[in-house]
LUMMAR-410039 format. One line per 10 residues: number of its first residue (from 1); their letters; for each residue x, y, z of C-alpha. Coordinates in nm, 2 decimals. Layout:
residues N
NUM	A	X:Y:Z  ...
***
This chain:
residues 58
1	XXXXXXXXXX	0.00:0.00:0.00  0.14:0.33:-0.09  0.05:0.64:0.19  0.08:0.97:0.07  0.12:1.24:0.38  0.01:1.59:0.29  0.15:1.89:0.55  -0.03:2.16:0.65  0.17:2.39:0.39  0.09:2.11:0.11
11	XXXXXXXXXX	-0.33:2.16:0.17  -0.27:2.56:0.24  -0.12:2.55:-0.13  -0.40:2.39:-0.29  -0.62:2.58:-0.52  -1.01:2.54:-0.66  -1.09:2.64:-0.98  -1.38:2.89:-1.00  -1.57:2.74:-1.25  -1.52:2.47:-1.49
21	XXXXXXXXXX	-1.28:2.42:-1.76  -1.50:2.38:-2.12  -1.21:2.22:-2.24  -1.17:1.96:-1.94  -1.53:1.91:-1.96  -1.51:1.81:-2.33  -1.24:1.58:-2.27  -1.37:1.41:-1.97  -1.71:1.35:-2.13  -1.57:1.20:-2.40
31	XXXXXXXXXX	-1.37:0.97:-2.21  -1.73:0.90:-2.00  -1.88:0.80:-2.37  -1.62:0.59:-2.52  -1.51:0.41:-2.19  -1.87:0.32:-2.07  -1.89:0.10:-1.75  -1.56:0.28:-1.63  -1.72:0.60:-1.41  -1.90:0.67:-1.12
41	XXXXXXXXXX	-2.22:0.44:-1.14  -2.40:0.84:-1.16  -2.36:0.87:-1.52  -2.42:0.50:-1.62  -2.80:0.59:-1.70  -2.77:0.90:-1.92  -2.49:0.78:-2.10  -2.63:0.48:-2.28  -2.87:0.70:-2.44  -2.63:0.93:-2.54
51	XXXXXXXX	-2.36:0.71:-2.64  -2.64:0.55:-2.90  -2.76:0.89:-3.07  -2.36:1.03:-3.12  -2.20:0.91:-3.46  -1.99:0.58:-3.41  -1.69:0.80:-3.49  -1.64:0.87:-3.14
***
């Protein structure tokens, strides 16, 4: 097993995004639509449906 132990200076210099990243989003969806079965059980619905209307060149 392989621990990872964060100080107090690592977490103070950690930084949130303010919004999303359209480009991000792109490519993580994409990944959710090619790789089905993969994700969080969340987007397992939608994404059949989806994945079946989109052109099989993705």
């Amino acid at each position: 097993m392989l621990r990872v132990h964060f100080t107090d200076a690592d977490l103070a210099a950690v930084h949130v995004a303010l919004r999303p990243d359209p480009l991000w989003e792109t490519v993580l969806g994409l990944q959710q639509l090619t790789h089905p079965g993969q994700g969080p059980v969340v987007f397992a619905r939608g994404g059949g449906t989806l994945r079946q209307s989109c052109p099989s060149a993705i």
